[in-house]
C-alpha positions in Angstrom: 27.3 12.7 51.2 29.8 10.6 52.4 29.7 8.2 48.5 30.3 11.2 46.9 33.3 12.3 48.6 34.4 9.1 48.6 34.7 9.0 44.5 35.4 12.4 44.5 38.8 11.1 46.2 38.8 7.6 43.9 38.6 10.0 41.1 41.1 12.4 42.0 43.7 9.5 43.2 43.5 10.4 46.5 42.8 7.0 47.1 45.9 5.8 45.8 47.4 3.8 42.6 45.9 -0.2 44.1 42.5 1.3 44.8 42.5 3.0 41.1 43.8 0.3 39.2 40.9 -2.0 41.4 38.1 0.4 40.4 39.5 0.4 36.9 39.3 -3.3 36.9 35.9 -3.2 38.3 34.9 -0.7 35.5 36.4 -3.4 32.9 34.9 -6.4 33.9 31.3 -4.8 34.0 31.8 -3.4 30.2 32.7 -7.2 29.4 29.7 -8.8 31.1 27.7 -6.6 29.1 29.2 -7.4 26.3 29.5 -10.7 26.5 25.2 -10.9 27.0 25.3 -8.7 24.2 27.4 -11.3 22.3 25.7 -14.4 23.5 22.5 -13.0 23.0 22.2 -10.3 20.4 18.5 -10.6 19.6 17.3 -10.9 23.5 14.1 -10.1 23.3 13.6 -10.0 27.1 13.1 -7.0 28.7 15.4 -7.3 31.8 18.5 -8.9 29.8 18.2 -5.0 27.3 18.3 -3.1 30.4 21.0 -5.3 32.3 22.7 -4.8 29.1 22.8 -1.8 28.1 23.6 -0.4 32.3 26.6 -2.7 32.8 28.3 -1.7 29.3 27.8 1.9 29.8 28.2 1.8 33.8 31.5 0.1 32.6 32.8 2.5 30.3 31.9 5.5 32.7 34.0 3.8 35.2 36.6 3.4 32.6 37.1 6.5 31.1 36.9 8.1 34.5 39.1 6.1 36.2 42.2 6.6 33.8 43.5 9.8 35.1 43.9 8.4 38.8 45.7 5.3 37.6 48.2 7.2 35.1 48.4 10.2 38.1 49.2 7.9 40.7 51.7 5.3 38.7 54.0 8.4 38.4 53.2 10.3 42.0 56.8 9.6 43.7 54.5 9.8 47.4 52.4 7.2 46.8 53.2 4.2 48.5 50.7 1.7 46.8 52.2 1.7 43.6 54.2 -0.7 42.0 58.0 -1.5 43.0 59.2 -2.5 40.1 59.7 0.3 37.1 58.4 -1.8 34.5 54.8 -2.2 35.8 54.6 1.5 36.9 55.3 2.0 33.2 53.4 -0.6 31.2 50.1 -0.5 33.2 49.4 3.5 33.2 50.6 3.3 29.3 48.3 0.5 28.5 45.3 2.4 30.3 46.4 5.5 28.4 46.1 3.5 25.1 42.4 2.2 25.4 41.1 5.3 26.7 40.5 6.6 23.3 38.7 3.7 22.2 36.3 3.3 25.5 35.7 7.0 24.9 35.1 6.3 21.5 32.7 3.7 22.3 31.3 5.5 25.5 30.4 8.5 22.6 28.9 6.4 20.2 26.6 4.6 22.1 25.4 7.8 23.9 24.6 9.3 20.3 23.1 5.5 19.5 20.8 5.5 22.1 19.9 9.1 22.9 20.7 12.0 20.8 20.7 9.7 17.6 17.4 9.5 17.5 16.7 12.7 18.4 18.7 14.3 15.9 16.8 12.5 12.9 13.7 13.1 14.3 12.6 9.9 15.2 10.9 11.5 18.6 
């Protein structure tokens, strides 16, 4: 019970701006590891390297996409002492956040309908 009040305040930026932009990193570099097996090996045919695959990318961009409200919410919250002194990082990190959002939703969309709903919509059940 504890975990999930624990995100439930990482998610809601009760945490802080350091602890969001931190778990928004973390969310990053799991989506790259993934895609950088899926880049290195894109005909794996081992079992264990598909799975390991195919959680870190979309663990990754679940953390991603989640994880951009509390940074943007907690760049501008005048209270919050962990964010950045200087004006130019509070503005350029949230912004750049708020710019790839679209696309790890995007991706985060399209790999759900890929892998699940994809082939249940043609059928292929």
């Amino acid at each position: 019970m504890h975990v999930w009040h624990v995100l439930l305040d990482l998610y809601l930026g009760r945490r802080g701006y350091r602890a969001s932009l931190i778990a928004y990193g973390i969310g990053f570099w799991l989506f790259a590891l993934g895609v950088g097996i899926w880049l290195s090996l894109p005909e794996a045919q081992s079992l264990i390297l598909l799975v390991l695959r195919t959680a870190l990318i979309n663990i990754g961009l679940v953390v991603l996409v989640l994880m951009t409200y509390p940074v943007i919410y907690c760049a501008f919250k005048i209270t919050d002492t962990t964010r950045p002194y200087s004006r130019f990082r509070r503005i350029l990190e949230p912004a750049v956040v708020g710019a790839l959002s679209p696309l790890y939703l995007m991706l985060l969309v399209s790999n759900f309908i890929k892998a699940y709903a994809g082939q249940f919509l043609l059928g292929l059940n």
